[in-house]
PLY file of the C-alpha trace (Angstrom):
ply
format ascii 1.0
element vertex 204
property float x
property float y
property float z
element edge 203
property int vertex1
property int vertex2
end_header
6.40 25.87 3.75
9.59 26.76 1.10
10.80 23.95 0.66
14.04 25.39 1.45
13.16 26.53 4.64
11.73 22.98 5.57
15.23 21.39 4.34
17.03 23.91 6.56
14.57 23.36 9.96
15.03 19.47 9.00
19.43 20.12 9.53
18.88 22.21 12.33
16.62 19.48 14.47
19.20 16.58 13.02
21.62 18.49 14.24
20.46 19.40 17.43
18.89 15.78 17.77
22.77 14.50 17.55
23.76 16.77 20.50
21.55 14.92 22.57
22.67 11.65 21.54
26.01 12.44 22.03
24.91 13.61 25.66
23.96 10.23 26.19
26.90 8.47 25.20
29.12 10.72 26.95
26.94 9.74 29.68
27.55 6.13 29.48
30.93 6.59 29.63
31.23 8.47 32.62
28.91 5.69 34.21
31.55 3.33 32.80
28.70 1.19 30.86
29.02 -0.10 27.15
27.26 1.91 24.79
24.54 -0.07 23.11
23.07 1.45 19.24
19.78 0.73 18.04
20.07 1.97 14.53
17.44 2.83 12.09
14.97 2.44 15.72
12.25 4.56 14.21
9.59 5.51 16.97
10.31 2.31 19.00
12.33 2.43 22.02
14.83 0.13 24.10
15.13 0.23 27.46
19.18 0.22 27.98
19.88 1.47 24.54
20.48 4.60 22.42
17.72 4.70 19.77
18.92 6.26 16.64
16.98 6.76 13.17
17.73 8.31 10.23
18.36 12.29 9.69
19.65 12.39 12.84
22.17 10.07 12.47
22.97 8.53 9.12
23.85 4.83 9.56
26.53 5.28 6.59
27.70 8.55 7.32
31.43 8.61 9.46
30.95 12.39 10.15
27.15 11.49 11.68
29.10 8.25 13.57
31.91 11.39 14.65
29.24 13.93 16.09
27.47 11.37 17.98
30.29 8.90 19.39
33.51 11.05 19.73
36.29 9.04 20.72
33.81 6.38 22.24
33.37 2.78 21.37
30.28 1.27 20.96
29.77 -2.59 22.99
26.37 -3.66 21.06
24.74 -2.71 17.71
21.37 -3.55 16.58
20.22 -3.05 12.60
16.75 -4.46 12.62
15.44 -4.83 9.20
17.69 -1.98 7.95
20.26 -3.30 5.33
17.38 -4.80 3.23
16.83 -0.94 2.33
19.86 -0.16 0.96
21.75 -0.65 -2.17
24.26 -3.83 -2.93
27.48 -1.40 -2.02
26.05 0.25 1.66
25.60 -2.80 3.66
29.39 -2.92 3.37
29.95 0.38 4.36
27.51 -0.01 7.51
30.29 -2.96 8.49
33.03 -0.74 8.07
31.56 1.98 9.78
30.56 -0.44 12.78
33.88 -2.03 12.65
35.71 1.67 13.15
33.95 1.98 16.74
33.38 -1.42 18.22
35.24 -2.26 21.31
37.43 -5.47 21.98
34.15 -8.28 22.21
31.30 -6.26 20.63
28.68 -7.56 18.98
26.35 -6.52 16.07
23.03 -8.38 15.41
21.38 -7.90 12.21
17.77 -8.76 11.03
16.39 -8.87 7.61
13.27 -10.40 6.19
13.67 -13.81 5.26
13.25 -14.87 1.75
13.15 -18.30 2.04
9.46 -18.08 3.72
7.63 -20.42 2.20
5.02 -18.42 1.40
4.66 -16.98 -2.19
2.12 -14.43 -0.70
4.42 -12.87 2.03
7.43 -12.49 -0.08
5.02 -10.75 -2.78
4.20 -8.24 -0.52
7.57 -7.69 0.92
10.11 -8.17 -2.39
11.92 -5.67 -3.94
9.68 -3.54 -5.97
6.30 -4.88 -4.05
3.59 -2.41 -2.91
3.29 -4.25 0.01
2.21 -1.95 3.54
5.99 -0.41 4.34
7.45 -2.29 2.00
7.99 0.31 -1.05
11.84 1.07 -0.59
12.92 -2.55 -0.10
16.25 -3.71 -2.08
17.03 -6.95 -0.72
15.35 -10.03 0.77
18.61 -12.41 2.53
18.47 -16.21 3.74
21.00 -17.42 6.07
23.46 -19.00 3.17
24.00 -15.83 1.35
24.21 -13.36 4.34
26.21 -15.42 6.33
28.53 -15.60 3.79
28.75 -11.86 3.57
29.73 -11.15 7.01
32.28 -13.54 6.56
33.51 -11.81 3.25
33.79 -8.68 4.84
36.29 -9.96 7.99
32.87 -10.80 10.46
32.30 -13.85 12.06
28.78 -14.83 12.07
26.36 -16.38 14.28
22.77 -17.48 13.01
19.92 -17.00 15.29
16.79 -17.73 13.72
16.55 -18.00 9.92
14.19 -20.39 7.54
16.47 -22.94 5.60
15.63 -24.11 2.28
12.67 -26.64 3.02
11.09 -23.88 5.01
11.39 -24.58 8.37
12.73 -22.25 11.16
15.55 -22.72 12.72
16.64 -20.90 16.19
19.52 -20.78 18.60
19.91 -19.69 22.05
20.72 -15.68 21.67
22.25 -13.29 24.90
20.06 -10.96 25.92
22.90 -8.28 25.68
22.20 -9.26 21.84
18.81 -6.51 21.87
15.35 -6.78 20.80
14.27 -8.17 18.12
10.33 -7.14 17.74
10.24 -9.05 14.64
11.31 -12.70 15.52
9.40 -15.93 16.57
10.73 -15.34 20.14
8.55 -12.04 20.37
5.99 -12.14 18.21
3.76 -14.62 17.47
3.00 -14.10 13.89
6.80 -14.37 12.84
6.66 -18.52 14.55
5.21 -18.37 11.42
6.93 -15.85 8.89
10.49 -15.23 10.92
13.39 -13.18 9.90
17.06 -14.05 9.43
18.79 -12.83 11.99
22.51 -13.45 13.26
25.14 -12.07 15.82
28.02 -11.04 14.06
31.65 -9.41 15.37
34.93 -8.21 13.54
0 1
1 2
2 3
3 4
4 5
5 6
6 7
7 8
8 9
9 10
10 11
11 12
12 13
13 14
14 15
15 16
16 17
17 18
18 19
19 20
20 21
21 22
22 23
23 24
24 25
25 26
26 27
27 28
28 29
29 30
30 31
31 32
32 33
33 34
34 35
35 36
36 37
37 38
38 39
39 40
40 41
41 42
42 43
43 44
44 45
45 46
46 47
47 48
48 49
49 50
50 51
51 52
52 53
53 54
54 55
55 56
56 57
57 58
58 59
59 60
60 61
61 62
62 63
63 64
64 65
65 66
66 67
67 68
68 69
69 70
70 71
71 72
72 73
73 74
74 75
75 76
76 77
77 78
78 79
79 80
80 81
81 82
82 83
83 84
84 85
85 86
86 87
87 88
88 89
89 90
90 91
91 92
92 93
93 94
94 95
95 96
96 97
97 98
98 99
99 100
100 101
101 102
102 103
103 104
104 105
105 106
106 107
107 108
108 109
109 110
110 111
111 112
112 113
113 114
114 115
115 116
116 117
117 118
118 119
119 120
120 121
121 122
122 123
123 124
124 125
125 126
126 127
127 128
128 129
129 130
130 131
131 132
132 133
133 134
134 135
135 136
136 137
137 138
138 139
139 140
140 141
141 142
142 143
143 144
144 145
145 146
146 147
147 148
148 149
149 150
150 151
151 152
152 153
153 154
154 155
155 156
156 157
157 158
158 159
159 160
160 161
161 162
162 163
163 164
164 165
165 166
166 167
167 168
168 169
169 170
170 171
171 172
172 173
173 174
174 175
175 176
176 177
177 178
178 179
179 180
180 181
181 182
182 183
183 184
184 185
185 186
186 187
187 188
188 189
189 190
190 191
191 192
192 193
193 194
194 195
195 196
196 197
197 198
198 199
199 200
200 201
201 202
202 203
């Protein structure tokens, strides 16, 4: 296909696939229920929440966040293993963006691969500039410390949930279930009792 004509079919169904998500929320709100955002969901889904994934709506993009929400606030957000993709400057904009749009008491959770797993093996396969399976556009690896500190830079307060500290060993706290899914974590998946991921509970 020109590769024109693919770029244009790709902004028609982003576009189109925004008008359904802003169906949804508009939805929501005339059920008078908090709108909950998976962002960056890929192909998985969440019962309860609005799975979003990049064309369709950019994470960093405030006219994407002005098609799809309107005037709405958003109660939950969910970045799982999203801001280790971008660049040192757009994690800050995601926070800004979230910040514009959520409601009195929301809550974002963010998780991020870990990079105090003590394993030289996993964090070879999963550091920036790795070849590892998936792996290929990675920027950043966090640890609690460090991110932690950066939602608290940036106005958030900050609640771990399960991170490695620096001897290696995984630490978890009790988490709300309003909090979302976490595939990824020791609490759902076996292998990551093992490898883990930080991830925290955060609001403005």
């Amino acid at each position: 296909m020109n590769p024109h004509l693919a770029l244009a079919r790709l902004r028609i169904l982003s576009s189109l696939a925004r008008r359904g998500l802003r169906r949804r929320v508009r939805d929501r709100g005339r059920r008078m229920e908090a709108v909950r955002l998976l962002v960056g969901a890929g192909n998985s889904a969440a019962p309860g929440w609005i799975c979003t994934d990049y064309p369709e709506l950019g994470a960093l993009r405030a006219g994407h966040r002005q098609q799809v929400l309107g005037k709405a606030q958003v109660g939950y957000v969910l970045a799982q293993h999203v801001i280790g993709r971008w660049t040192k400057l757009q994690p800050r904009v995601f926070l800004t963006n979230v910040a514009a749009r959520l409601e009195p008491g929301g809550h974002l959770r963010v998780a991020v691969l870990d990079g105090l797993f003590p394993s030289e093996a996993c964090i070879a396969a999963v550091k920036p500039g790795c070849s590892g399976p998936g792996a290929d556009d990675h920027k950043a690896l966090g640890d609690c410390d460090s991110l932690t500190a950066f939602f608290r830079a940036n106005g958030w307060a900050a609640r771990p949930i399960e991170w490695r500290g620096k001897d290696g060993v995984l630490h978890r706290q009790a988490r709300s279930s309003d909090d979302g899914f976490v595939q990824r974590s020791a609490e759902n998946d076996s292998r990551n009792a093992r490898a883990g991921s930080w991830n925290a509970r955060a609001s403005s």
